[in-house]
C-alpha positions as CSV (number, residue, x, y, z in Angstrom):
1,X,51.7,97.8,93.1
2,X,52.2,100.4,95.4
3,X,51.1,99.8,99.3
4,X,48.2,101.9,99.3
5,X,46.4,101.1,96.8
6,X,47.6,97.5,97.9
7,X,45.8,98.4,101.0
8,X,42.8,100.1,99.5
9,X,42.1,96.9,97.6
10,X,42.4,94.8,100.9
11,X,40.0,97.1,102.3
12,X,37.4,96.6,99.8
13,X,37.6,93.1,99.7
14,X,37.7,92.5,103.4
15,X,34.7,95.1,103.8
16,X,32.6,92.7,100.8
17,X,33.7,89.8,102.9
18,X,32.6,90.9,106.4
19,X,29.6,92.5,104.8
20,X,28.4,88.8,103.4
21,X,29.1,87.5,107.0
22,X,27.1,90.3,108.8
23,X,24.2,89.8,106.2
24,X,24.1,85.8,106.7
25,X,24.5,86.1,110.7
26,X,21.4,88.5,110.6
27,X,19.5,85.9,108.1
28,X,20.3,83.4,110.8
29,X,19.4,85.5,113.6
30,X,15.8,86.2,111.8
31,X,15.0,82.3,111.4
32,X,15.2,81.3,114.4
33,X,18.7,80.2,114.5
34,X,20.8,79.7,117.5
35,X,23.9,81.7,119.1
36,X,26.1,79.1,118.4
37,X,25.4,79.4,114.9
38,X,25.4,83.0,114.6
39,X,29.0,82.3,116.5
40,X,30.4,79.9,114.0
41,X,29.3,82.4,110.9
42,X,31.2,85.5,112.6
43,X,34.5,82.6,113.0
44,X,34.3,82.2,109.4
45,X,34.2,85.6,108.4
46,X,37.3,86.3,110.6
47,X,39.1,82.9,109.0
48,X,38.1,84.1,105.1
49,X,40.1,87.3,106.2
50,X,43.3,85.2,106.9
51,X,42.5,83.0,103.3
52,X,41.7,86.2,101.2
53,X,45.4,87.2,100.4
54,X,46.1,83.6,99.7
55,X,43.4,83.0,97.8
56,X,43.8,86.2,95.8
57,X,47.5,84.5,94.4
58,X,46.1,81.1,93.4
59,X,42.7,81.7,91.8
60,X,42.4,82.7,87.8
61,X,41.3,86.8,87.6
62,X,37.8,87.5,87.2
63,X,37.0,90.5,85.3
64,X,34.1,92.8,86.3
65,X,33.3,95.5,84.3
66,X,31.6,97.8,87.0
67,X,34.4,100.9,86.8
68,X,33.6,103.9,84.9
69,X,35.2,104.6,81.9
70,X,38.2,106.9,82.2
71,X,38.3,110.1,81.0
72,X,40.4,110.4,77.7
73,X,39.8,110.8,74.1
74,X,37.0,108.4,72.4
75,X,39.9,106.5,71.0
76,X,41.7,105.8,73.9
77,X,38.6,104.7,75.9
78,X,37.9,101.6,73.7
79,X,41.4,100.6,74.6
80,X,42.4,97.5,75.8
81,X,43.4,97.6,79.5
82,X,46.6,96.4,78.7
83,X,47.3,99.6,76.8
84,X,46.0,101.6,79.6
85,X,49.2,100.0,81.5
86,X,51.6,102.6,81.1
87,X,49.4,106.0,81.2
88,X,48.6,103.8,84.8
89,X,51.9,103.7,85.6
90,X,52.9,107.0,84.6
91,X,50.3,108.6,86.9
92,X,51.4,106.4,90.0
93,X,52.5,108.7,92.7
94,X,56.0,109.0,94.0
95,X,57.4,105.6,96.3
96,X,57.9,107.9,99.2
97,X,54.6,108.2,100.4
98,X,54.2,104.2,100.2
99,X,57.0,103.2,102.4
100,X,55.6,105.3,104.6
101,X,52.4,103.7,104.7
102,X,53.9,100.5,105.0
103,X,56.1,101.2,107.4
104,X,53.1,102.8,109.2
105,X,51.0,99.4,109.1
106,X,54.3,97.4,109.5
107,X,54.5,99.2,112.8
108,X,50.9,99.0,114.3
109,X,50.6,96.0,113.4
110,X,53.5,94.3,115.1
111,X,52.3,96.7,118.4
112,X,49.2,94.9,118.8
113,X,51.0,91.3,118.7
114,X,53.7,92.6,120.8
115,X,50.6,93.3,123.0
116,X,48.8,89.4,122.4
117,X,52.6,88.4,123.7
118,X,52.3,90.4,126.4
119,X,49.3,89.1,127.4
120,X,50.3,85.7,127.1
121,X,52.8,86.3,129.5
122,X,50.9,88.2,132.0
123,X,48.4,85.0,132.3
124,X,51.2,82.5,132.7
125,X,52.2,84.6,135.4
126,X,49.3,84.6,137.2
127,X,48.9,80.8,136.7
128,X,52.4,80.7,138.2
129,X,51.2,82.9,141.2
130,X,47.7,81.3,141.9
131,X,47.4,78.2,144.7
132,X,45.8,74.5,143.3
133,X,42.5,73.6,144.4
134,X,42.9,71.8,147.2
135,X,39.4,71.0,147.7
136,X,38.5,67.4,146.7
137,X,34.7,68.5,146.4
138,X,35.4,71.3,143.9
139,X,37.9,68.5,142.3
140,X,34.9,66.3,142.0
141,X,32.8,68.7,141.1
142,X,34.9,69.7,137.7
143,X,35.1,66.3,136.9
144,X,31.5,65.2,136.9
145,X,30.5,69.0,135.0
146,X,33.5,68.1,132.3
147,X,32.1,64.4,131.6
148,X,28.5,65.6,131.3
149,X,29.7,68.2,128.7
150,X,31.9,65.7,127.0
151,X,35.2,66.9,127.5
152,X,38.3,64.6,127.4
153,X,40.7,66.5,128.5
154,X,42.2,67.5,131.4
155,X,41.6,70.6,132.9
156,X,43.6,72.4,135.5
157,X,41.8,74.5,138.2
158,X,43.3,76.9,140.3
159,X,43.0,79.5,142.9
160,X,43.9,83.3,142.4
161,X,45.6,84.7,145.2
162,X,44.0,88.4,144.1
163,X,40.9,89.2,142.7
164,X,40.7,88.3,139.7
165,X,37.3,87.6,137.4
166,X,36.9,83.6,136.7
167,X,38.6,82.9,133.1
168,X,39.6,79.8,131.5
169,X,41.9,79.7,128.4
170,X,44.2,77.4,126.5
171,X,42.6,75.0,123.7
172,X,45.3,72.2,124.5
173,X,45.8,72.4,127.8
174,X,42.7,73.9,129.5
175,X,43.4,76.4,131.8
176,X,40.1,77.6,135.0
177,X,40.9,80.1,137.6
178,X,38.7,81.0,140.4
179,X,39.2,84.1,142.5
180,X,40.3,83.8,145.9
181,X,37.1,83.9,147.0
182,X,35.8,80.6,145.6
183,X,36.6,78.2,148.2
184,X,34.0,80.3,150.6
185,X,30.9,80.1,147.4
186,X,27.7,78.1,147.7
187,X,27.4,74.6,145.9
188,X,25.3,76.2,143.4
189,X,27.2,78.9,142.6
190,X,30.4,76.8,142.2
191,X,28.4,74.5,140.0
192,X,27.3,77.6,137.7
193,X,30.7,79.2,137.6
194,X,32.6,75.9,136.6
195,X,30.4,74.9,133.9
196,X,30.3,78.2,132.1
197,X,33.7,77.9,132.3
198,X,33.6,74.6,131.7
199,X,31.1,75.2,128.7
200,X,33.9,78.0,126.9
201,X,36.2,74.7,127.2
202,X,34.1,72.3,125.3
203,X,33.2,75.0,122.8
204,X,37.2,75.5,122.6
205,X,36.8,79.5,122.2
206,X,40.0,79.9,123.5
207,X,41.2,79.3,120.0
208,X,38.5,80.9,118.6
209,X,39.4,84.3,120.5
210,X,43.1,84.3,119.9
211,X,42.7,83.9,116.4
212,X,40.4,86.5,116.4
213,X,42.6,88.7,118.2
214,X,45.4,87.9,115.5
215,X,42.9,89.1,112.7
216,X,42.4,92.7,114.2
217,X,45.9,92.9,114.4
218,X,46.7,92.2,110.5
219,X,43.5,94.1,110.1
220,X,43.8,96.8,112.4
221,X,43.1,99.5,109.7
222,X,39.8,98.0,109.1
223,X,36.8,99.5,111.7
224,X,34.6,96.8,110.5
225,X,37.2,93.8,111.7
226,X,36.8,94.9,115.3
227,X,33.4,95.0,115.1
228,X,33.2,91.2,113.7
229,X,35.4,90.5,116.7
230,X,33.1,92.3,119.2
231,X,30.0,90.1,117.4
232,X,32.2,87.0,117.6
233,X,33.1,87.5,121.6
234,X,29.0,88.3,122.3
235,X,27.8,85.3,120.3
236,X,30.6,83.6,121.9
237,X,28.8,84.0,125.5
238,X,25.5,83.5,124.5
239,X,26.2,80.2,123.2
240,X,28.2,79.3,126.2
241,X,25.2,80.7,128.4
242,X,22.8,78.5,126.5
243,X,24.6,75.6,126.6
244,X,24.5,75.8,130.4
245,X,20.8,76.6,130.4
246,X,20.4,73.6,128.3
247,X,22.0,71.2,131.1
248,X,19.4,71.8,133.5
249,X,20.1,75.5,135.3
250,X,17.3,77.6,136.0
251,X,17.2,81.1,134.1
252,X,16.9,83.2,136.9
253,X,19.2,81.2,139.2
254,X,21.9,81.4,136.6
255,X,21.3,85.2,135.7
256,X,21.3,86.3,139.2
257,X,24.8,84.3,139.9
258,X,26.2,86.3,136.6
259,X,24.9,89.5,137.8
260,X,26.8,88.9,141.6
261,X,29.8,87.7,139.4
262,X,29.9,90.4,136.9
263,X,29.7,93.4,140.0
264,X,32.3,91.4,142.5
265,X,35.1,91.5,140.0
266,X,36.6,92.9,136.8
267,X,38.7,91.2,134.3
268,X,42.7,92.6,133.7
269,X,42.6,94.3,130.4
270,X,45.8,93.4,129.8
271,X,44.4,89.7,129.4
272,X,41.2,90.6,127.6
273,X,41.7,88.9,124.2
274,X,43.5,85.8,125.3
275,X,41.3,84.8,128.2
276,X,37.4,83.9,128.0
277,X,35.6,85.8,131.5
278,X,32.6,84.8,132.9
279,X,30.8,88.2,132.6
280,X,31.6,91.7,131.5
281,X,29.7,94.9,132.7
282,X,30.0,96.5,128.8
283,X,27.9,93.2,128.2
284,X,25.6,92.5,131.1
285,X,22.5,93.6,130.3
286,X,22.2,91.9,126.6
287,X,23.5,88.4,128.0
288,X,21.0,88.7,130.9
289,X,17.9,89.9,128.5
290,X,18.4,87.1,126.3
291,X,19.4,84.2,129.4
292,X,15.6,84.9,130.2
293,X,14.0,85.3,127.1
294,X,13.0,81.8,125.7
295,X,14.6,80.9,122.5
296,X,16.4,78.4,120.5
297,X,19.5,76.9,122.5
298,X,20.9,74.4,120.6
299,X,24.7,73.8,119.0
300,X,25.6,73.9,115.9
301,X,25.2,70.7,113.9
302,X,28.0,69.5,111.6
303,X,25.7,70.2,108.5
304,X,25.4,73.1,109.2
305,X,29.1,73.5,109.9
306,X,30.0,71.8,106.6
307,X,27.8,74.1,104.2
308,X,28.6,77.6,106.0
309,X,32.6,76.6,105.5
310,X,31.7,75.5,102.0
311,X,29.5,78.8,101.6
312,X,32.5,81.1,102.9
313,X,35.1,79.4,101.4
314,X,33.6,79.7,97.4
315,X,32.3,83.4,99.0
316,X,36.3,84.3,99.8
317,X,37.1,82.7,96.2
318,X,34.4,84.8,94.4
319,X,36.1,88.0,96.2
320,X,39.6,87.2,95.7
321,X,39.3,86.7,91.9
322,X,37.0,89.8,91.2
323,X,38.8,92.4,89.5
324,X,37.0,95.6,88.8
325,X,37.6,96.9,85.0
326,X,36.5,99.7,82.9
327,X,32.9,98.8,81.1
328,X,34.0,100.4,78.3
329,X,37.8,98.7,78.1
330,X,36.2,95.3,79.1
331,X,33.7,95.8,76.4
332,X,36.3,96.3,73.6
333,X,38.5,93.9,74.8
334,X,35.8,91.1,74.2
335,X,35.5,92.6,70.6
336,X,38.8,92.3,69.6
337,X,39.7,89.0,71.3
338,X,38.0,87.0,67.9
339,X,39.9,89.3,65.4
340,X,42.9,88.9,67.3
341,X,45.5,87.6,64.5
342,X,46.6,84.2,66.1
343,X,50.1,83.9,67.3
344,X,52.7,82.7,64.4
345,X,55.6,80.7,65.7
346,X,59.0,82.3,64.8
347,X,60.6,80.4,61.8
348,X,64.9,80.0,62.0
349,X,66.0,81.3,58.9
350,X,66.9,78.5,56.3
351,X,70.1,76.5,57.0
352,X,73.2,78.0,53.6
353,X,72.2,74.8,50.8
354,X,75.5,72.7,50.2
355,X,75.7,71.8,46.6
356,X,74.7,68.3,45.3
357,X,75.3,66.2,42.6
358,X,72.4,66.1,40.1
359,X,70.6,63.1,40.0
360,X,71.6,60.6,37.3
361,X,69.9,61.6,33.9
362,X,67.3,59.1,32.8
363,X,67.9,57.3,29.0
364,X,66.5,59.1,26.3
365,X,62.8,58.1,25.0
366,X,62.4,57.9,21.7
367,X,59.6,59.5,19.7
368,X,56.5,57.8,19.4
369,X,56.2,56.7,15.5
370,X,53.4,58.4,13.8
371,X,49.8,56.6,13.1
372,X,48.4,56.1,9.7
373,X,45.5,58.3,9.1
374,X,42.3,57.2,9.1
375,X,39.5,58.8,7.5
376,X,36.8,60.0,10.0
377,X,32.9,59.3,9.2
378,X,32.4,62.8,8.4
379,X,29.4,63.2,6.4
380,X,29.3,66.0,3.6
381,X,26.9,66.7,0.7
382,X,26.9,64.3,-2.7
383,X,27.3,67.5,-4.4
384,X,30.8,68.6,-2.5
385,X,32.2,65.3,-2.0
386,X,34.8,64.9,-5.4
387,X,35.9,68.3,-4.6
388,X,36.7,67.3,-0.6
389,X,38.2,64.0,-1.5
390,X,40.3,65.9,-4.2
391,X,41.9,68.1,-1.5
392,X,41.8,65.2,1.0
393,X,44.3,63.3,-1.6
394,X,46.4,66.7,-1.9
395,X,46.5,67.0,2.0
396,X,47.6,63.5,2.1
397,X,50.4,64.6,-0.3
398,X,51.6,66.8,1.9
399,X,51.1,64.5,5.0
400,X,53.5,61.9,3.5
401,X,56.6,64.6,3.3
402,X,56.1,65.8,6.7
403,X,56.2,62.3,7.5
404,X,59.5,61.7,5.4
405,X,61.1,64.3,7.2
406,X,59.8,63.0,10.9
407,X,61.6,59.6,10.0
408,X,64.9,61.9,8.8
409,X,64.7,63.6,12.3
410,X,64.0,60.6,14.7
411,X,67.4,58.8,12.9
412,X,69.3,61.8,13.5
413,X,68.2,61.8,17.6
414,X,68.5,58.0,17.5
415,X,71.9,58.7,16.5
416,X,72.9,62.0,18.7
417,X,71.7,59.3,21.6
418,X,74.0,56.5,20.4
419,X,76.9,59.3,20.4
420,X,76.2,60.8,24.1
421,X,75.8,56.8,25.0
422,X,79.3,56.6,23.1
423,X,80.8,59.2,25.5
424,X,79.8,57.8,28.7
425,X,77.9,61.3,29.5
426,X,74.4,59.2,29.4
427,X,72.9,58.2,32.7
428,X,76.3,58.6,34.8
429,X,75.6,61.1,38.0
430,X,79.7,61.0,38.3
431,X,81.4,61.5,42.0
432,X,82.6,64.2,44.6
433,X,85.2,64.7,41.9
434,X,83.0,64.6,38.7
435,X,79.6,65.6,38.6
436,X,78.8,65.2,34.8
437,X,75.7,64.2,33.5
438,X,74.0,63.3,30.2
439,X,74.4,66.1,27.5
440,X,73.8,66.8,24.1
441,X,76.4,68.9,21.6
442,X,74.8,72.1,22.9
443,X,74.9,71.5,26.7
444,X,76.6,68.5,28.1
445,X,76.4,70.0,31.5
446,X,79.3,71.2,33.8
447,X,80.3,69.0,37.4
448,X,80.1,70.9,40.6
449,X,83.1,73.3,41.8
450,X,84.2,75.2,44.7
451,X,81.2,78.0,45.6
452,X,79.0,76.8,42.0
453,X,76.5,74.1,42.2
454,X,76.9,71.6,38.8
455,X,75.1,72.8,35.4
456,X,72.2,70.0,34.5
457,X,72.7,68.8,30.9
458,X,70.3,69.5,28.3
459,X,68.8,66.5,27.0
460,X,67.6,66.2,22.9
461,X,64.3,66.5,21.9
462,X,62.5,63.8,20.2
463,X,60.7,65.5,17.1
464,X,57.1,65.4,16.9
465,X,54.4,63.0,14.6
466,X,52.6,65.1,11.8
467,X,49.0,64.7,11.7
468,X,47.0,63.3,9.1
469,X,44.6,64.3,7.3
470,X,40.8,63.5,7.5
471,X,38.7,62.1,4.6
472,X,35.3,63.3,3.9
473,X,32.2,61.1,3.4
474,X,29.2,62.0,1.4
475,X,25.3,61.6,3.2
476,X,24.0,59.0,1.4
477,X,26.9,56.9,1.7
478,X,30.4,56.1,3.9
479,X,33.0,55.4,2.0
480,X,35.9,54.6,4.4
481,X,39.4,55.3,2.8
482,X,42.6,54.0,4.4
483,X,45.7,55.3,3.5
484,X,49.2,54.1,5.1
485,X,52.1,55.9,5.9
């Protein structure tokens, strides 16, 4: 597959993907549903970006015939899409124009990490360049506002020697620095300032925003990406605002020290997607509208973290296994799938046959000898019997030299078999060097030689019984007659 239409498929994917997450963030928003929760369905729908190429290489295809059929002849549009292959690959545009596209995304996309690096090293710098926090009140101060939100960690607080907005970042290693002017705030202030900052820590939306920022730069191409990131970052602060509001600070306390905050500095754009600020003008007026409206303020609960992950991870499995097909092509295909002829295995042709000795020739059997005839219970008129029984006695004439000649003939075979028994070629399958076997005068059979398999004898033939007769018997009364051979 070419890049763009490898892109072009990413695109459409990604843009079903973001589209469920803006749909189930609104449903949210419209019961009732906190900004921690609309928060956590915005950091999934960033995450299912980063699964949806994997995903796409481990799940089984999914046809979905939702394509239009092609424009061909009738016969080739109930083709199978397998035979629409190579007219697909035929039309496929020259590699030049590919390269270039992926040497174009290739590009922009390495840019904006270079630019997450950079920023990376412009806060370590400042860290470097800013003073501790001397002040064992402030100290104190962090320390009760981090137990009271739960944290464990240790978190570092420092002075700016410049202006700088208050930030906090690192998910490991928490990270708060307070502009130069800190040391000279009000005890409330100080309180509010540290545990936003403080609230950004337990929430750990550090991580959150850098992986965010490493999305929109694999997805750069896609508008809709930075505006999930945008949504993430807003839903980011209000659940960070309402988790302070739910400590204990008064709404219009707290939005008057963010509106002081938020016109007294401005945050470093270098440092913008690594580092979480306390306020932003672009984003003033929305946080402060909704710090004093009333609504729900609480965090999200692990069932509801548990189903939205399980809902957005079957969601990016769905995506990554549709593949969009021709209606028509799909349709065909599921009509010839039961008259498909099923697969033969290939057969190795037959091994050249070596020649083998007959098997030994079994002794002859001699005839059966031949059964006196005796008169069936035939019933005939009175009137016809003496002329029956007269031609029953000439039949029986007959009968007896057939059976005068069957005795003549079964001496004669006893005989030829006591001759062929005389010879030694009865019964005797012979060796590598002599395959005779039993014979007769005609055919006593030939042993096996170089490149012609061995001749099988012919055995005699026992001569066959006559039949007798049958003897008729009149209606009125059964007269059985014997006769013997």
């Amino acid at each position: 597959m070419s890049a763009a239409p490898g892109l072009l498929d990413l695109l459409v994917r990604s843009s079903l993907l973001l589209a469920l997450a803006w749909l189930a963030a609104e449903v949210v928003r419209r019961a009732g549903g906190s900004a921690a929760m609309r928060h956590m369905i915005w950091l999934l729908g960033l995450a299912a970006l980063l699964l949806l190429p994997l995903l796409a290489l481990v799940v089984p295809p999914l046809p979905l015939p939702i394509l239009p059929a092609p424009a061909a002849a009738p016969a080739a549009a109930f083709a199978s899409p397998a035979a629409a292959l190579p007219a697909a690959t035929a039309a496929t545009p020259s590699p030049v124009p590919a390269d270039l596209a992926r040497l174009l995304y290739l590009a922009v996309a390495t840019a904006l990490a270079g630019r997450l690096a950079i920023g990376r090293y412009w806060l370590a710098r400042l860290w470097r360049r800013s003073r501790p926090a001397d002040d064992p009140h402030m100290a104190a101060l962090l320390a009760g506002l981090a137990g009271a939100l739960g944290i464990g960690r240790p978190v570092a607080l420092r002075i700016a020697v410049e202006p700088a907005m208050p930030m906090t970042w690192g998910t490991f290693r928490p990270k708060i620095l307070l502009p130069a002017g800190a040391r000279t705030w009000s005890e409330e202030r100080r309180r509010v300032v540290l545990l936003h900052e403080l609230a950004h820590v337990a929430r750990r939306d550090s991580f959150s925003r850098s992986a965010a920022a490493m999305v929109c730069a694999l997805y750069w191409f896609h508008p809709a990406t930075w505006y999930a990131a945008r949504r993430l970052r807003l839903e980011q602060e209000h659940a960070c605002d309402d988790l302070v509001l739910a400590l204990g600070t008064e709404a219009h306390l707290y939005a008057r020290n963010l509106l002081e905050v938020a016109g007294a500095f401005r945050p470093a754009a270098r440092v913008a997607g690594l580092a979480v600020a306390m306020a932003r003008t672009s984003e003033l007026e929305r946080r402060l509208t909704a710090i004093v409206r009333r609504r729900p303020r609480r965090r999200s609960s692990a069932r509801f973290m548990a189903g939205a992950g399980a809902g957005a991870l079957a969601g990016t499995a769905l995506i990554a296994a549709v593949v969009p097909v021709a209606a028509l092509q799909h349709v065909a295909a599921l009509r010839a799938a039961p008259a498909a002829a099923p697969a033969v295995p290939a057969v190795a042709a037959p091994a050249p046959v070596r020649p083998v000795a007959p098997a030994p020739a079994a002794a002859a059997t001699p005839p059966t000898p031949p059964v006196a005839p005796v008169a069936p219970q035939a019933a005939v008129p009175a009137a016809d019997y003496d002329a029956a029984l007269e031609q029953y006695r000439r039949d029986l004439e007959v009968y007896e030299g057939r059976l005068a000649r069957y005795r003549g003939e079964l001496a004669a075979y006893h005989a030829e078999v006591a001759e062929l028994r005389g010879q030694g070629n009865l019964a005797n399958s012979g060796n590598s060097g002599n395959s005779g076997n039993s014979g007769n005068s005609g055919n006593r059979g030939q042993p096996a030689a170089p490149g012609r398999p061995a001749v099988p004898p012919v055995l005699p033939t026992a001569p066959t019984a006559p039949t007798p007769p049958t003897q008729p018997t009149p209606l009125d009364r059964v007269k059985p007659v014997s006769q013997g051979p």
